[in-house]
C-alpha positions as CSV (number, residue, x, y, z in Angstrom):
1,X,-11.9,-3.8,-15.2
2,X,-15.2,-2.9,-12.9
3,X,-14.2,0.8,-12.7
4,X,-13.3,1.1,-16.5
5,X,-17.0,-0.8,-17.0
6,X,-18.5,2.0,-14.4
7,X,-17.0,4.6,-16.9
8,X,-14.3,5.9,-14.5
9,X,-10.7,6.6,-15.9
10,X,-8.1,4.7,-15.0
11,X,-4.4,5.2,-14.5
12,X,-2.1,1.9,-13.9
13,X,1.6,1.7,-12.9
14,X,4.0,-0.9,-13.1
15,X,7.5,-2.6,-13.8
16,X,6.3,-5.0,-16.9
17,X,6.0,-3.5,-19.6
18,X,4.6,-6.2,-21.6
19,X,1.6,-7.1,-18.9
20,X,1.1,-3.5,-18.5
21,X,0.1,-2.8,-22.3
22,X,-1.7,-6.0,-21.8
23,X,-4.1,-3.9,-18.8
24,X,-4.1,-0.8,-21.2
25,X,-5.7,-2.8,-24.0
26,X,-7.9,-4.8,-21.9
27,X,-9.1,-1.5,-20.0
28,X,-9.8,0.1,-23.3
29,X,-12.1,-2.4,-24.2
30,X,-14.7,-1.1,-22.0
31,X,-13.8,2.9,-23.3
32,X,-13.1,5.2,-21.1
33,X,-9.6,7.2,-20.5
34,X,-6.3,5.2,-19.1
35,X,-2.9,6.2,-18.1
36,X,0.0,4.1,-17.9
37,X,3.5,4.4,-16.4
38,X,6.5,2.3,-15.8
39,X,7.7,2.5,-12.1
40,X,8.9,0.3,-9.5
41,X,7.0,0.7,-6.0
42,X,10.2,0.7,-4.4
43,X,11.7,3.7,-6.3
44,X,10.3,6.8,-5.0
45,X,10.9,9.8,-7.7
46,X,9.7,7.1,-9.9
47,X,6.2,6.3,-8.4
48,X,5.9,10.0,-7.7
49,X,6.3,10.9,-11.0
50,X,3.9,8.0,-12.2
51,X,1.0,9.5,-9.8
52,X,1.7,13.0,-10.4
53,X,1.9,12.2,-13.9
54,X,-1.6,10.5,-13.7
55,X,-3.1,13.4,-12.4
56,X,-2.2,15.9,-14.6
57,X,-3.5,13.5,-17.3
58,X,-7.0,12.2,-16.0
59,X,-7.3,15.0,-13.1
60,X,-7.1,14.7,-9.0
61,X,-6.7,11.3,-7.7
62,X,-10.3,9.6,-6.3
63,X,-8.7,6.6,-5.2
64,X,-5.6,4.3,-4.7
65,X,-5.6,1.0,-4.7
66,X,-1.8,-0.2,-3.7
67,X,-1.2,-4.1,-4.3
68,X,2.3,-4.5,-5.5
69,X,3.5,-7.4,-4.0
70,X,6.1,-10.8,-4.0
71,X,5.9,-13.9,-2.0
72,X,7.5,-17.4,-2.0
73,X,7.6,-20.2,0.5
74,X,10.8,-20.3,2.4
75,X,11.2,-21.5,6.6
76,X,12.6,-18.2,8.5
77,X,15.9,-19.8,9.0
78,X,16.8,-20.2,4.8
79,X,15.1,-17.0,4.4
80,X,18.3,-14.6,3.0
81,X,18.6,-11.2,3.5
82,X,17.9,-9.8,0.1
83,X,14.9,-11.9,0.1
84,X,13.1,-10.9,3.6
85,X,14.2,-7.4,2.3
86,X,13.1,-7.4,-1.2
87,X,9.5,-8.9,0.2
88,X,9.3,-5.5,2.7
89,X,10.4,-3.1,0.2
90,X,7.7,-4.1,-2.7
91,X,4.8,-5.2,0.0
92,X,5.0,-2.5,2.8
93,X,7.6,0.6,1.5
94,X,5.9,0.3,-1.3
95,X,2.7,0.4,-0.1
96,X,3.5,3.3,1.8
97,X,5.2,5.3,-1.1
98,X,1.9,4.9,-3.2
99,X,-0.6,6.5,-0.2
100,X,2.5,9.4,0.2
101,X,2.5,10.5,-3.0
102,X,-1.3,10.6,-3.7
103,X,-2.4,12.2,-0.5
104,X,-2.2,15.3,-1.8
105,X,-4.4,14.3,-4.9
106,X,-7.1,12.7,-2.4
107,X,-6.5,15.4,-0.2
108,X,-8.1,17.6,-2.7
109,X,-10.6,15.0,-3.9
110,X,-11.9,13.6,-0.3
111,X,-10.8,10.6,-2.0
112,X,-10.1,7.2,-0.4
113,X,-7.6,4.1,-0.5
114,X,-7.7,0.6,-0.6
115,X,-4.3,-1.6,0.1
116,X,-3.9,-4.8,-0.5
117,X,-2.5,-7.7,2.4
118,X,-2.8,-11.3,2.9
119,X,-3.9,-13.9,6.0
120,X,-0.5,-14.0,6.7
121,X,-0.9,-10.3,8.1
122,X,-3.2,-12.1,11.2
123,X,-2.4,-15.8,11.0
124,X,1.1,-17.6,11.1
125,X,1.6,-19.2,8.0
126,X,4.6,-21.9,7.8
127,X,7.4,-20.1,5.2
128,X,5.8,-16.9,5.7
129,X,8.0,-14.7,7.9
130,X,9.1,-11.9,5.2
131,X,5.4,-12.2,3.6
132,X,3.7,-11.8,7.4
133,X,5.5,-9.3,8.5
134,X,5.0,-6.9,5.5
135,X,1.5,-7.4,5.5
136,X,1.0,-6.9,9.1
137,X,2.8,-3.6,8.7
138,X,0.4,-2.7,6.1
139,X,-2.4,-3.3,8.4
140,X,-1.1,-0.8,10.8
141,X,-0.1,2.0,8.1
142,X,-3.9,1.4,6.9
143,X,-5.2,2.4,10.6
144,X,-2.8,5.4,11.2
145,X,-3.3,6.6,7.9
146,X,-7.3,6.4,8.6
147,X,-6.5,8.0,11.7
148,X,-4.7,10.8,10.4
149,X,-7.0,11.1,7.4
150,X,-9.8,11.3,8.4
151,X,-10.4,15.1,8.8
152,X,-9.5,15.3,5.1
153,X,-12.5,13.2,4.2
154,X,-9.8,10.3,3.4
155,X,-11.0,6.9,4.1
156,X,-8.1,3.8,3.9
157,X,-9.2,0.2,4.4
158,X,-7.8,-2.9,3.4
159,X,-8.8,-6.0,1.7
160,X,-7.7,-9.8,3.0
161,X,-8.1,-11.9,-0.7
162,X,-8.5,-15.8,0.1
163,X,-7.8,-17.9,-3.0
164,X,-7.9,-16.2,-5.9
165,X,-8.2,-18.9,-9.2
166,X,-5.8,-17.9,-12.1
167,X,-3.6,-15.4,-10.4
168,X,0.3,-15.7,-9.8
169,X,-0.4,-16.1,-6.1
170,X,-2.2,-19.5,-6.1
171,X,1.0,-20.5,-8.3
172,X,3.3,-19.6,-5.9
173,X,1.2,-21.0,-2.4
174,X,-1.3,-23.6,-4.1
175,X,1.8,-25.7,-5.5
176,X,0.7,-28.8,-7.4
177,X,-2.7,-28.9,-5.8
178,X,-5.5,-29.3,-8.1
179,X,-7.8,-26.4,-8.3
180,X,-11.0,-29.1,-6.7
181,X,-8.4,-30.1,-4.1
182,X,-8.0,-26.1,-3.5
183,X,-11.5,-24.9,-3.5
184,X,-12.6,-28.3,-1.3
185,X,-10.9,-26.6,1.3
186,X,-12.9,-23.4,1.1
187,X,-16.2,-23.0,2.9
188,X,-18.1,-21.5,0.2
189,X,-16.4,-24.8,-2.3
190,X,-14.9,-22.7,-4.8
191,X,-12.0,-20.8,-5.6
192,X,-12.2,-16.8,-5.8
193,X,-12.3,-14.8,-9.2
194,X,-10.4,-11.1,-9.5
195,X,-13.8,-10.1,-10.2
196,X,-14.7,-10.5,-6.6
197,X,-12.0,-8.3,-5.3
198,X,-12.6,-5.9,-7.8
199,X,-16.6,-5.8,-6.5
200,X,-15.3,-4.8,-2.9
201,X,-12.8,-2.1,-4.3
202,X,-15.7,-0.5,-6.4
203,X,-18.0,-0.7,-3.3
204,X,-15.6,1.0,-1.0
205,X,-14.6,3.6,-3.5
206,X,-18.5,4.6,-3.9
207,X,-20.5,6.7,-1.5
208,X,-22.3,3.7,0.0
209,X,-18.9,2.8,1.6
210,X,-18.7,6.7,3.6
211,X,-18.5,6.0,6.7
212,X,-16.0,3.1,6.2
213,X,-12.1,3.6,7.0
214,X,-9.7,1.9,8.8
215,X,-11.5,-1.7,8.0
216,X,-10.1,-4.9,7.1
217,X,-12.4,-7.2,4.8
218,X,-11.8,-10.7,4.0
219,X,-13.0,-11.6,0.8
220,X,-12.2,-15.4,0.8
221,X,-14.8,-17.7,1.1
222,X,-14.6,-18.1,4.2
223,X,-11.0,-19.6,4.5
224,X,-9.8,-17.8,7.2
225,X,-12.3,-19.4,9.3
226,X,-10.1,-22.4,9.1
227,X,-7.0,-20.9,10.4
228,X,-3.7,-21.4,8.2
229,X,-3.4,-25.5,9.5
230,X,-4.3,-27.4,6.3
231,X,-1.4,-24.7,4.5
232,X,1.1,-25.7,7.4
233,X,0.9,-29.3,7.5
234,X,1.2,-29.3,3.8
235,X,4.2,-27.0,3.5
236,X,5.7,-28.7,6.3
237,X,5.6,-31.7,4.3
238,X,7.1,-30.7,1.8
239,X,10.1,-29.3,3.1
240,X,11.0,-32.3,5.0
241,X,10.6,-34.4,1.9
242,X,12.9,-32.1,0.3
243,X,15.4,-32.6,2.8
């Protein structure tokens, strides 16, 4: 919503059809132009015709923002397969599939990108394996791509979200927890809002982010200063109950 509010257009891409007219409307709200296409980040002629798509209907690509991702809490040794897999393919392929097929959009734009991981990408999180590794991966595609980039004028960073209230994250890894027990364990006392995420990506995606690439930001109260502990014992607990 904060870059259809600073008037720029917007192009969107997802598998939901339903949630993604929901953006479309919500977008147009604040006026402004907005693309939308069905695609699945893991599909490849798909998201590439979604991108190229968006370009020839709003012009040249400024910036990416890649966030497509799953999660769920499962110990390494239940994990399946098709689930470490599935989390790998939507988190880091498709990450990687997104910044592909719009570098040659920012290529020609000296635009920038801005991907989306997790704590788990730096901490060990209990139940976390498939979700950790992905997001670790993406932290290293961000730093080669910025690497690589940069004589293109392309900047890529990332952004580390803490709790964010009302999102289907903190459903999946905040369980039955009340949203005071939640945010008690947050420096700052409170839960996040999208809005705060949404500030940073603005921010980076302006000229007084320039000489920015290859960083990783928390934005997350200051959570991670408390390492991933209180989330371990918990989850812990709750397997061996379940046993």
């Amino acid at each position: 919503m904060s870059f259809a509010a600073l008037g720029a257009k917007v192009g969107i891409c997802g598998r939901n059809q339903e949630r993604r007219d929901s953006a479309v409307a919500a977008l147009r709200v604040h006026g402004g132009e907005v693309f939308a296409q069905s695609a699945d980040v893991r599909d490849s002629e798909a998201l590439k015709s979604a991108i190229d798509n968006c370009g020839e209907a709003l012009g040249p690509m400024n910036y990416l923002i890649a966030g497509a991702a799953g999660n769920f809490v499962c110990p390494a040794e239940k994990l399946s397969d098709n689930g470490f897999r599935a989390v790998m393919e939507i988190d880091l392929f498709g990450t990687f599939l997104a910044a592909k097929h719009a570098l040659k959009q920012l290529k020609d734009t000296r635009g920038s990108a801005l991907f989306v991981t997790a704590g788990q990408a730096f901490d060990p999180y209990f139940g976390q394996a498939h979700v950790g590794s992905a997001k670790a991966g993406i932290e290293k595609l961000k730093q080669t791509l910025a690497v690589e980039r940069g004589e293109y004028g392309n900047r890529v960073n990332t952004v580390i979200p803490g709790p964010i209230a009302n999102t289907k994250g903190m459903e999946v890894l905040g369980g039955d927890m009340s949203d005071e027990r939640l945010s008690a364990a947050v420096p700052l006392g409170a839960l996040g809002n999208a809005s705060d995420i949404a500030n940073l990506a603005a921010f980076l995606a302006s000229p007084l982010a320039a000489w920015i690439t290859g960083a990783s930001i928390r934005v997350d109260g200051g959570s991670n200063l408390l390492g991933a502990g209180g989330f371990n014992a918990s989850v812990k607990q709750f397997f061996a109950a379940a046993e």
